[in-house]
C-alpha positions as CSV (number, residue, x, y, z in Angstrom):
1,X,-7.6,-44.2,89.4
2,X,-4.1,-44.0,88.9
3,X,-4.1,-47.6,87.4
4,X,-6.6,-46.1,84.8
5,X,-4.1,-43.2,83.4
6,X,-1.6,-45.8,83.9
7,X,-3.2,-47.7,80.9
8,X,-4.3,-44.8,78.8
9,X,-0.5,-43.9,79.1
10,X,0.5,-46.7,77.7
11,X,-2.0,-47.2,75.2
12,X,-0.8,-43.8,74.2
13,X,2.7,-44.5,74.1
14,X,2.2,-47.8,71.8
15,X,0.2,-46.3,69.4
16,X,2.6,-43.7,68.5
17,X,5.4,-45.6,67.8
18,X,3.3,-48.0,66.1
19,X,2.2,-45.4,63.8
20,X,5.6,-44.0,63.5
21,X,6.6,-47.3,62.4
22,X,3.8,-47.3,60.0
23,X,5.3,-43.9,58.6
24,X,8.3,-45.1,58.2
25,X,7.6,-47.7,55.6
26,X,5.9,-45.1,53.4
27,X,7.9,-43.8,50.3
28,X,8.8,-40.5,50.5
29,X,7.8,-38.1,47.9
30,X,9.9,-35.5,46.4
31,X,9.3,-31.9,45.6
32,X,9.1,-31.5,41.4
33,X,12.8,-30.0,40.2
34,X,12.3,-26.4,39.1
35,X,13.2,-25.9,35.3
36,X,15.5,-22.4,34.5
37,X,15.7,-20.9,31.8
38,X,18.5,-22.2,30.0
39,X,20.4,-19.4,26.9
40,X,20.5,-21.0,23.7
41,X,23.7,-19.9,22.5
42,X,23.1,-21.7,18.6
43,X,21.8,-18.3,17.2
44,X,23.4,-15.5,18.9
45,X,22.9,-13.4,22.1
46,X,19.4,-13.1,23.5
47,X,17.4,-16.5,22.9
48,X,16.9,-18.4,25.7
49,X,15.3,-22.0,25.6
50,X,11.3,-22.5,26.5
51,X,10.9,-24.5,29.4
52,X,9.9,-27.9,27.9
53,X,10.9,-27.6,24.8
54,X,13.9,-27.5,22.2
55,X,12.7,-24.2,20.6
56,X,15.0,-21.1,21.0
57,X,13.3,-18.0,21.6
58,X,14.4,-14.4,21.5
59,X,12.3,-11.4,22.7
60,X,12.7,-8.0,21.6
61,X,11.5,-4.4,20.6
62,X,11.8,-0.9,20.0
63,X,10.3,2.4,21.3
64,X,10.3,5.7,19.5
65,X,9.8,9.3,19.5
66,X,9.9,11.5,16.8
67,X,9.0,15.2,15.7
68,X,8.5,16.6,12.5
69,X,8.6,20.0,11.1
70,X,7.8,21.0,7.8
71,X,7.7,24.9,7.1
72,X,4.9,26.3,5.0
73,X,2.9,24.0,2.9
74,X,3.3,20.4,3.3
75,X,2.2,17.0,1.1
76,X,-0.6,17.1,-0.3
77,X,-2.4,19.1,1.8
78,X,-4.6,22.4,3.3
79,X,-4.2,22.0,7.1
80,X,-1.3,24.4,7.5
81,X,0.6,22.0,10.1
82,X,4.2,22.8,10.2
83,X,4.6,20.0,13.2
84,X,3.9,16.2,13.6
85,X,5.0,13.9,15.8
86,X,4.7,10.2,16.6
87,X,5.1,7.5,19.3
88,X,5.6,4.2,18.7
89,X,5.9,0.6,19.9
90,X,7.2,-2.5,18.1
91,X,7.2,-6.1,19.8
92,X,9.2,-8.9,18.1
93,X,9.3,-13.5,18.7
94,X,11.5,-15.0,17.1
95,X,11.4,-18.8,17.9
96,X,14.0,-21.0,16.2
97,X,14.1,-25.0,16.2
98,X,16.7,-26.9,14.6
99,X,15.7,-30.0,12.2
100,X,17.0,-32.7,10.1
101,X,16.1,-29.9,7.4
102,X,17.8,-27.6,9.1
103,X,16.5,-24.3,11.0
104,X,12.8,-23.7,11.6
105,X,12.0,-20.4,12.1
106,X,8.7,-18.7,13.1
107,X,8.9,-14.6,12.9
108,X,6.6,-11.7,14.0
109,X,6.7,-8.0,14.5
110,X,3.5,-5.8,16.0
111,X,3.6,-2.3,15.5
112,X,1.2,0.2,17.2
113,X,1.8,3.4,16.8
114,X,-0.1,7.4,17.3
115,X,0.7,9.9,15.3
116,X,-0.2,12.8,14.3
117,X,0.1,16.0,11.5
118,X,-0.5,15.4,8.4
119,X,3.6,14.2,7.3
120,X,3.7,12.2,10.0
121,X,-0.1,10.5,9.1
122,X,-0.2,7.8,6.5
123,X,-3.4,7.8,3.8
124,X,-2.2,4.7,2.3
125,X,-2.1,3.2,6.0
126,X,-5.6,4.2,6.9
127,X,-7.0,3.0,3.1
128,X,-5.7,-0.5,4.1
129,X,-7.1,-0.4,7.2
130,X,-4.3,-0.5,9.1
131,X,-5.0,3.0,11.1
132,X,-7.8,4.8,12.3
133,X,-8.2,8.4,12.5
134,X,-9.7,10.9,15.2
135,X,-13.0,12.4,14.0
136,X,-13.4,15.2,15.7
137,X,-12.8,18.7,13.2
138,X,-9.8,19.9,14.8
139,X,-8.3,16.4,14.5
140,X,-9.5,14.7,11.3
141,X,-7.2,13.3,9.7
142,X,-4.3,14.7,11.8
143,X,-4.4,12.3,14.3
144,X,-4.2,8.7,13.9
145,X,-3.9,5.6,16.0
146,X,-1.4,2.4,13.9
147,X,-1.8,-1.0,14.5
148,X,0.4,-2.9,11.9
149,X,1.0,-6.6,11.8
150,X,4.2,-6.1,10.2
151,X,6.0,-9.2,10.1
152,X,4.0,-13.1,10.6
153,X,6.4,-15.2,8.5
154,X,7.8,-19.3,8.4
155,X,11.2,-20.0,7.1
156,X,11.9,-24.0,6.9
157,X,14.3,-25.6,4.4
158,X,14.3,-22.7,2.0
159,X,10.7,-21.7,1.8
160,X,9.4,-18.1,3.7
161,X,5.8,-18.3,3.4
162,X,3.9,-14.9,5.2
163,X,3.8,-11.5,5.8
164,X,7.4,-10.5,4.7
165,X,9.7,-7.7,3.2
166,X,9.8,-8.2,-0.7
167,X,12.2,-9.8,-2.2
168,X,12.2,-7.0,-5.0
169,X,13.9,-4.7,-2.4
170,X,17.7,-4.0,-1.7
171,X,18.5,-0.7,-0.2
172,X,15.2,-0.1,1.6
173,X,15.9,3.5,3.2
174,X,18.2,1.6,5.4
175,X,19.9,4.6,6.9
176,X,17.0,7.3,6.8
177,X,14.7,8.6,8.9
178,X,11.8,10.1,6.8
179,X,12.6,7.4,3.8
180,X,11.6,9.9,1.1
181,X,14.6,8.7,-1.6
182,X,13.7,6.6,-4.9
183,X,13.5,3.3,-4.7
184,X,11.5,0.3,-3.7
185,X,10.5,0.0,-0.4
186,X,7.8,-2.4,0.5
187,X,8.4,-3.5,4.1
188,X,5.6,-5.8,4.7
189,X,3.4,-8.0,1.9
190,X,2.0,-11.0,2.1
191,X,4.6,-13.7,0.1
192,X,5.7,-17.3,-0.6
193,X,8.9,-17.9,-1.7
194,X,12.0,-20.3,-2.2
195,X,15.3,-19.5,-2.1
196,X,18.2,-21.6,-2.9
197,X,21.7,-21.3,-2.3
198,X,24.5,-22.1,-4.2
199,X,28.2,-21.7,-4.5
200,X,30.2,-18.9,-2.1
201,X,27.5,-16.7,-0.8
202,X,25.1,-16.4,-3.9
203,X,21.1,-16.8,-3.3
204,X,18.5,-16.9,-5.8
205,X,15.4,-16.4,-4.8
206,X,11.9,-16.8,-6.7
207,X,8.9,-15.1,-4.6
208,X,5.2,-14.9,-5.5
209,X,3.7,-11.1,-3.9
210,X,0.8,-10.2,-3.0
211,X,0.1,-7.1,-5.6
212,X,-2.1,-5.0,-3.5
213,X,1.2,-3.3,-1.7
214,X,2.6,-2.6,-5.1
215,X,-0.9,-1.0,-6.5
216,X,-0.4,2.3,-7.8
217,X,-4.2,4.3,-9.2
218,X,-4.9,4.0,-13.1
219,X,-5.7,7.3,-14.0
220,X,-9.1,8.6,-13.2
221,X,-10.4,11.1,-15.1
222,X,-14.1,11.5,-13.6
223,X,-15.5,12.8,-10.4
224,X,-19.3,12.6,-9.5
225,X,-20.6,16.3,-9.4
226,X,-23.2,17.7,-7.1
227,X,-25.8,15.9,-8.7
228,X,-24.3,12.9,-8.2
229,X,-23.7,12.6,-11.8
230,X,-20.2,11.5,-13.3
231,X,-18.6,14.5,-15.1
232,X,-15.4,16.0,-16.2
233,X,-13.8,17.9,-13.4
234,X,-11.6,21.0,-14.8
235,X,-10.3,23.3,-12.8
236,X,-8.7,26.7,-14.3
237,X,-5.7,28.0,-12.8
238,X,-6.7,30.1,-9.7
239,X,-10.2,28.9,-10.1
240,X,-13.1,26.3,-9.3
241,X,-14.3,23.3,-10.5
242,X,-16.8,23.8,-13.7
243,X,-15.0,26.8,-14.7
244,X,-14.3,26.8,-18.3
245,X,-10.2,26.7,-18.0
246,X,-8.2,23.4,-18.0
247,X,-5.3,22.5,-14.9
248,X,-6.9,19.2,-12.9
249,X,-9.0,16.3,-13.1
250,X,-10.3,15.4,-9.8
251,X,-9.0,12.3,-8.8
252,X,-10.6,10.9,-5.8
253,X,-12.7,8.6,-7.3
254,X,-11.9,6.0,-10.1
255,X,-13.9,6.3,-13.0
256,X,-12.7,7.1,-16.6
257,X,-14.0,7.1,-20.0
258,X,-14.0,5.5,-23.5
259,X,-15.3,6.5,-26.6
260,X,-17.9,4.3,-28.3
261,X,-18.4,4.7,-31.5
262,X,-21.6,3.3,-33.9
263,X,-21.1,1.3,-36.9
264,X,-20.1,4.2,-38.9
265,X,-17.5,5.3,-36.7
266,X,-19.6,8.3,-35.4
267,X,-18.8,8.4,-30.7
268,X,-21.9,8.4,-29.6
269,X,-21.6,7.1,-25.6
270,X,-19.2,7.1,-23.4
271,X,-18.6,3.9,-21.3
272,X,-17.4,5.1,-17.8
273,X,-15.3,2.3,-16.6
274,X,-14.4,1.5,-12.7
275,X,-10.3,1.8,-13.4
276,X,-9.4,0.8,-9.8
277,X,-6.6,-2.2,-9.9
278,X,-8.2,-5.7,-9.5
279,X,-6.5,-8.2,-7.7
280,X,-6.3,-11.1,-10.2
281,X,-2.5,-12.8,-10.2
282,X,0.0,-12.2,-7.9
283,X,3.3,-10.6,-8.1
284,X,6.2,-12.4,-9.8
285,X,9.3,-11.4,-8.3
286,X,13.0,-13.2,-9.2
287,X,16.3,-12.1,-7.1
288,X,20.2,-13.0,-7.7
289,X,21.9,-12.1,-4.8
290,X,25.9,-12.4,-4.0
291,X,27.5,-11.6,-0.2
292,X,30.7,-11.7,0.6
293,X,32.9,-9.6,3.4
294,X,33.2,-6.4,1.3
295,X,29.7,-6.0,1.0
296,X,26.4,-7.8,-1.5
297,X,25.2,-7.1,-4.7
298,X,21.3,-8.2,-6.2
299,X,19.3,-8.0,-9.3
300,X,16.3,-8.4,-9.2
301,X,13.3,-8.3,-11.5
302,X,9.3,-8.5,-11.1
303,X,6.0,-9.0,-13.4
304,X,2.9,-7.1,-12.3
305,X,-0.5,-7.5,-13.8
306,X,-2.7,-4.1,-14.3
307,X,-6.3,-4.7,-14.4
308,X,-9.3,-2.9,-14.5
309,X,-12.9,-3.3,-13.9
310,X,-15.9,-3.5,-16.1
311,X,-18.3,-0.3,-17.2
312,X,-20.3,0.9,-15.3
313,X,-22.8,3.0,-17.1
314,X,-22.6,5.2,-20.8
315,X,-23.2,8.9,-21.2
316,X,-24.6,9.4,-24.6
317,X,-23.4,12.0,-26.8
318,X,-25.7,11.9,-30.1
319,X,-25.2,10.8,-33.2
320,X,-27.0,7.8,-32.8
321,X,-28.0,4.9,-31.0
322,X,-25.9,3.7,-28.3
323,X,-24.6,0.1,-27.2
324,X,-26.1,-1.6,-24.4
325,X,-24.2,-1.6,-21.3
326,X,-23.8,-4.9,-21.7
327,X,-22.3,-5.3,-24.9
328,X,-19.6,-3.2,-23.9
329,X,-16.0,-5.3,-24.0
330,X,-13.5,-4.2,-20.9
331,X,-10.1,-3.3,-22.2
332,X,-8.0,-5.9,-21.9
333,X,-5.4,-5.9,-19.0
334,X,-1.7,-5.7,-19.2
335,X,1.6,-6.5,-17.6
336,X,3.9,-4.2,-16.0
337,X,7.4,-5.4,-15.1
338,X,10.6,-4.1,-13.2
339,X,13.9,-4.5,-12.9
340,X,16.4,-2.9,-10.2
341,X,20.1,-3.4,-9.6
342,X,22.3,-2.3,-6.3
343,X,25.5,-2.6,-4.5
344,X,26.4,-2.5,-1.1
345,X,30.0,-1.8,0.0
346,X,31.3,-2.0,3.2
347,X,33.9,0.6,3.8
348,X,35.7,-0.2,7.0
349,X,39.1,1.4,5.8
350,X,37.5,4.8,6.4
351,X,35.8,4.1,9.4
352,X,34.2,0.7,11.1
353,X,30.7,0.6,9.9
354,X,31.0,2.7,7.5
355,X,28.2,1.4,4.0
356,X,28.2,2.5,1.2
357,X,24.8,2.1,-1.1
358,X,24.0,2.5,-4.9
359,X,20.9,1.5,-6.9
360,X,18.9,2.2,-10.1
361,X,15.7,0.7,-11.2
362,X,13.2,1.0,-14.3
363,X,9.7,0.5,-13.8
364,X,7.1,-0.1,-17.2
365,X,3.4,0.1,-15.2
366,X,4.4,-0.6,-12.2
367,X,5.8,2.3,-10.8
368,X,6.1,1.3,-7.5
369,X,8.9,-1.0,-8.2
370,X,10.8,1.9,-9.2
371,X,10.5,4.0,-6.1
372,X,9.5,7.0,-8.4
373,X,6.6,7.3,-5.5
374,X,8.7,6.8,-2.4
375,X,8.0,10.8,-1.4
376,X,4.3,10.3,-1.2
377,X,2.1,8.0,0.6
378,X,1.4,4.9,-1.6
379,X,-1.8,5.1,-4.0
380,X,-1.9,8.4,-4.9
381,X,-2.9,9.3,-8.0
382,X,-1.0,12.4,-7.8
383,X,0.8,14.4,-4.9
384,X,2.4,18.2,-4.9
385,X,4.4,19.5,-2.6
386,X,2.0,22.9,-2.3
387,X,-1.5,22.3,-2.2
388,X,-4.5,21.5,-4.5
389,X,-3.4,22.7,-7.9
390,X,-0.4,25.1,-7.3
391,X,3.1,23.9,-8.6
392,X,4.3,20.9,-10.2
393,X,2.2,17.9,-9.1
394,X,3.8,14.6,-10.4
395,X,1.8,11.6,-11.3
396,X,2.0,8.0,-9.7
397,X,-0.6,6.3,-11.8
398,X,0.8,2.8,-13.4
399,X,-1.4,3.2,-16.4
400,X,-3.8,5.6,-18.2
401,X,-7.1,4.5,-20.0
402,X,-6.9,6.0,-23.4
403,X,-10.3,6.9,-24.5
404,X,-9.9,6.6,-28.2
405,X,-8.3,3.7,-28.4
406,X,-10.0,1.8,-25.1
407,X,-6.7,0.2,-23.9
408,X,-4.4,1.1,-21.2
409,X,-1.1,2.3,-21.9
410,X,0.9,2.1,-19.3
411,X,3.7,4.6,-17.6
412,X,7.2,4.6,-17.2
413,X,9.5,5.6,-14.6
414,X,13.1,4.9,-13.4
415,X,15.6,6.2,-9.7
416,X,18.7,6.1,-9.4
417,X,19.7,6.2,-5.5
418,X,23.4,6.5,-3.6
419,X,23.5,6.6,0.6
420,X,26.4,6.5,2.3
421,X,26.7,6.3,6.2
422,X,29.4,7.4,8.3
423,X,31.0,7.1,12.2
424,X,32.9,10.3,12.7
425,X,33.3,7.8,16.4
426,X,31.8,4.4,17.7
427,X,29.1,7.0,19.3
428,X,28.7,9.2,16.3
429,X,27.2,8.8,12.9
430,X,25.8,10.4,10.3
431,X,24.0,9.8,6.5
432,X,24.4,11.4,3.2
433,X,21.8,10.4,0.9
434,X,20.4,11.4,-2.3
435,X,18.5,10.4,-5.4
436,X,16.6,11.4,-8.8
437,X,14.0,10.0,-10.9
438,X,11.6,10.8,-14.0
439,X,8.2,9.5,-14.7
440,X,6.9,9.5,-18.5
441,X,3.1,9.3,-18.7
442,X,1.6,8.1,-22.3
443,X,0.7,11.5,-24.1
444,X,-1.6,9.8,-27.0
445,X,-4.1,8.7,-23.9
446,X,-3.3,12.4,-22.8
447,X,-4.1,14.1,-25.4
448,X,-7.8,12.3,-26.0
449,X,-8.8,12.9,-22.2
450,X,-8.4,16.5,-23.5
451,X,-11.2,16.0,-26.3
452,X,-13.8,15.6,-23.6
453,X,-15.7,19.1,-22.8
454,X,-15.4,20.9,-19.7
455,X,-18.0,20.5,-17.2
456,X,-19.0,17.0,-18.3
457,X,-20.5,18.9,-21.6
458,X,-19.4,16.1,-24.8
459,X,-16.6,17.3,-27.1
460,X,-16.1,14.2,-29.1
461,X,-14.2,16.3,-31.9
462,X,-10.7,17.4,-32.5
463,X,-11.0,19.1,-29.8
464,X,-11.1,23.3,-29.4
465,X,-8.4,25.4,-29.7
466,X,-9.1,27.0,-26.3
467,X,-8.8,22.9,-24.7
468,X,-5.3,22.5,-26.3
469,X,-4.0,25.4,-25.2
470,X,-4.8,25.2,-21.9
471,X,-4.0,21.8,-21.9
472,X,-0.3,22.7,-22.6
473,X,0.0,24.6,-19.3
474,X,-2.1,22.1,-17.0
475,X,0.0,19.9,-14.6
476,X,-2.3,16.4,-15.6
477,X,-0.2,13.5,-16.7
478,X,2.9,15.7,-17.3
479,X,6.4,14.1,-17.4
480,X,7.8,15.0,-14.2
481,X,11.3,14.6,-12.1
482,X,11.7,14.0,-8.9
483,X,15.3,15.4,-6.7
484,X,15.9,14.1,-3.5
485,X,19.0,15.1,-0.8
486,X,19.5,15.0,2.6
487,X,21.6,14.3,6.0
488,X,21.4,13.0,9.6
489,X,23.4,13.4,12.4
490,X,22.5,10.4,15.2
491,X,24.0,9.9,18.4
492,X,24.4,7.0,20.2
493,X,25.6,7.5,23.8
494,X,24.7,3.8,24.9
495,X,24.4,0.8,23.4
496,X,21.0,0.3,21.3
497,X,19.9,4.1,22.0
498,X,19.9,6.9,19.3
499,X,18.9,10.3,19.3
500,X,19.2,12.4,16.5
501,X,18.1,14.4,13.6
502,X,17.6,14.4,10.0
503,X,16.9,17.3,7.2
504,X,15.6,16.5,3.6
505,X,15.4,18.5,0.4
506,X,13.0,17.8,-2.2
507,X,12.5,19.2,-5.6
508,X,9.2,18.4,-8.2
509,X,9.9,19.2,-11.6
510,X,8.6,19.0,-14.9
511,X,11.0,17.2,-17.3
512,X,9.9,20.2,-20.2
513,X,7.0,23.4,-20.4
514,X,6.0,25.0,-18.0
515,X,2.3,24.8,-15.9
516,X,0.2,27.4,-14.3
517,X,1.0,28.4,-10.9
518,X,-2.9,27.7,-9.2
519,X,-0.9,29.8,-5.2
520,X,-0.5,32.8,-7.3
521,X,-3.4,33.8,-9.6
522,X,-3.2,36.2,-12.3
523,X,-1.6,39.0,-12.9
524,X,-1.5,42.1,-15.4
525,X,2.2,42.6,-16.4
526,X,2.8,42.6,-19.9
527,X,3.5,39.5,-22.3
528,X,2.3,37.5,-19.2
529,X,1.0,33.9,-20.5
530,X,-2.4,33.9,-20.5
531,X,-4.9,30.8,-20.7
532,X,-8.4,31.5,-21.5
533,X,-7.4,34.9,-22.0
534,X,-6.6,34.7,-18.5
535,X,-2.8,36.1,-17.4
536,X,-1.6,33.5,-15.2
537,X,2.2,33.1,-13.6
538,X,4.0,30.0,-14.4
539,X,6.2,27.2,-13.0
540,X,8.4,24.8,-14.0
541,X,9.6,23.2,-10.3
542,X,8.2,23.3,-6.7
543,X,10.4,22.2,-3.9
544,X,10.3,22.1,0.0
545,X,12.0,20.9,3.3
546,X,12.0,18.6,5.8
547,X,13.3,17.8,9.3
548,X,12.5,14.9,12.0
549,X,14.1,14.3,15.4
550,X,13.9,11.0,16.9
551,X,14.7,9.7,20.2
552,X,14.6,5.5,19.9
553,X,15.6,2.7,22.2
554,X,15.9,-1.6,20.7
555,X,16.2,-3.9,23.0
């Protein structure tokens, strides 16, 4: 017995250092090195290599609270909301590799965003489908949920191709908070562009836009009735639609007439033409920029097509036999153009940081290049500050179909624009900003909307007395002013946080005459001005206020 364990012993014993010989002659693996993030130092604090590759990336974003108040009426609107606020999120990449063609840069910026009052809600944001409003009735269209792609762009060897701010813009509400001043502001369009540089800090830049952000409505003149059927809309002051006085055409949807006339000159139709904006060329956009250490300087100029669509259907008047729809031509489109200069001087001899701005621009249909729209929500026919049809209501449209001639003639508007920010410390800081603009609308297309009769009945003559008359106290397609002022206090108790406040005056005008006052009907005091007969008070201005506070963290 015990010779037996002797041998299983030993068996034992050789085996394991045969098999730790064995073990010995196998290679030994290592363990995979682990790759840290390594700071890319080639364009500025914050980007950081990705593991594996050469590509800098920096990862940032914002969050924001803000309150509104606006006491009384407010834009464009019958909800009686005095508050609004708004919380909101922005996420930014932006990866960076360097080439033999130099940088290669990929950009993006998410927004999401809910809001909600009707100043803080944006009409022009929901149109393009980039916000979706609550349904219910105590929230429609008060309360809106944002999702904005608002920056996807490439930049390699001169070329930005993407969703971009326009080259157009300079001053860009840079130091406000509600951004209500003249001026072009389009944040985010669709773009491809090449800029060259040359010299000592000059740029020129030639960009082709996408013209949908630059769209502002052609005049419409028509609005389907109960029936369903396209008619005149005319509003009298203090009244209803279909009364027999004269102070608004509807403009929600985008019809407008023409006069056709038979072979002895006689109007017997009218062709009722879809006037909303087509999208057929893009944008042409040209910018000369200079920066140096007291500050930049840019012209820049642009070229925007305005187009319409074809008729839709004809409304005979008498008098004869009308065309066929299909004979009828479509007016022929025309180009709007822009130009806008600004300076930017850095003022460090008052204070570090302290920037001064200055611009001017003139628009000729295209009206959003001049900014003369900046205090309303983009396409907007028109906007007042009170609503429906009391006090001065300027007019945004880029062109007006003139029914006796069938062409467009377009509009013309030009802002002038100064802000100037402050730092009363390195923690405290403040903007003073202002501006003023006039709109001219063409009066000849005017004054033939005015021959057609009230409540969709035909009027193709000189028109009455009674139409003319009113017409000369009714807000539509009046040449208006726009005043702008206000001031912010913001401070900034860490790094990358503000909290602060901003108040804003605005002021509607009309550049001569006066227009009926739709808030306050008529009244019985002698030598009031009366239309229809009717005594109505009168206007020449409307203004109103408004305040935000925000609360906003980058990082």
């Amino acid at each position: 017995m015990k010779l037996v364990k002797s041998l299983l012993l030993g068996s034992a014993t050789g085996l394991t250092v045969v098999a730790g010989a064995q073990a010995a002659d196998l290679p030994v693996k290592k363990a995979i090195p682990v790759e840290y993030v390594r700071v890319c130092s080639a364009y500025g604090a914050g980007f950081f290599y990705i593991p594996g590759t050469d590509t800098c990336l920096r990862v940032s974003g914002r969050a924001r609270f803000e309150a509104g108040y606006v006491p009384g009426y407010n834009r464009n609107t019958t909800t009686g909301d005095t508050t609004q606020y708004r919380g909101l999120a922005r996420f930014n990449l932006d990866a960076r590799t360097q080439t033999a063609y130099g940088t290669l840069r990929a950009f993006t910026r998410l927004e999401v965003a809910s809001r909600t009052g009707q100043h803080m809600t944006s009409g022009t944001q929901q149109r393009y489908g980039n916000a979706f409003p609550a349904l219910g009735p105590d929230t429609f269209g008060r309360a809106q949920q944002y999702v904005n792609v608002d920056k996807a762009f490439v930049q390699f060897a001169g070329l930005t191709a993407g969703r971009a701010s326009s080259f157009f813009d300079f001053y860009a509400h840079d130091f406000e908070i509600i951004a209500l001043s003249g001026g072009s502001d389009t944040p985010s369009t669709n773009l491809l562009a090449y800029t060259a540089k040359f010299g000592e800090g000059w740029s020129a830049t030639i960009s082709m836009e996408d013209p949908t952000f630059r769209f502002q409505p052609i005049f419409a003149g028509y609005a389907a009735n109960t029936a369903g059927i396209n008619s005149v809309v005319n509003v009298a002051p203090g009244g209803t639609a279909g009364n027999s006085g004269f102070n608004i055409f509807a403009n929600a949807t985008a019809f407008s007439p023409v006069f056709i006339t038979n072979a002895a000159g006689v109007p017997v139709a009218l062709a009722n033409f879809d006037v909303t904006q087509k999208n057929r060329t893009p944008d042409f956009v040209g910018a000369l920029r200079y920066d140096a250490a007291w500050g930049s300087f840019q012209l820049s100029a642009a070229v925007h097509e305005v187009g319409i669509g074809s008729a839709l259907n004809l409304t005979g008047v008498g008098g004869g036999a009308a065309p066929t729809i299909a004979n009828v031509a479509r007016p022929s489109n025309v180009y709007g153009w822009a130009v806008q200069g600004g300076v930017k001087l850095n003022l460090p001899f008052i204070a570090p940081g302290d920037t001064l701005y200055l611009q001017g621009a003139y628009a000729d249909g295209a009206m959003a290049y001049s900014g003369f729209n900046s205090t309303v929500a983009g396409e907007l026919i028109a906007s007042s500050i009170i609503p429906i049809v009391g006090g001065v209501q300027p007019y945004m449209s880029d062109a007006v179909l003139n029914p006796g001639t069938g062409r467009l003639e377009t509009s013309q508007s030009w802002t002038v624009t100064a802000s100037y920010l402050h730092y009363w410390s390195p923690e405290w800081r403040s903007a003073f900003f202002g501006s003023y603009g006039e709109a001219y609308q063409p009066q000849g297309a005017r004054t033939q909307l005015a021959r057609i009769g009230f409540a969709g009945l035909p009027n193709i003559g000189t028109g009455t007395a009674t139409a003319f008359n009113q017409l000369a106290f009714s807000n539509i397609l009046r040449d208006t002013n726009i005043s702008y002022a206000g001031a912010s206090l913001i401070w900034s108790p860490v790094k990358d946080l503000d909290i602060g406040a901003e108040g804003a005056y605005l002021r509607y005008g009309l550049n001569n005459g006066r227009i009926a006052d739709g808030n306050r009907p008529g009244f019985t005091a002698a030598g009031a001005t009366t239309v229809a007969g009717v005594p109505v008070r009168t206007v020449s201005s409307t203004d109103g206020f408004y305040a935000r506070f925000r609360v906003q963290r980058d990082f």
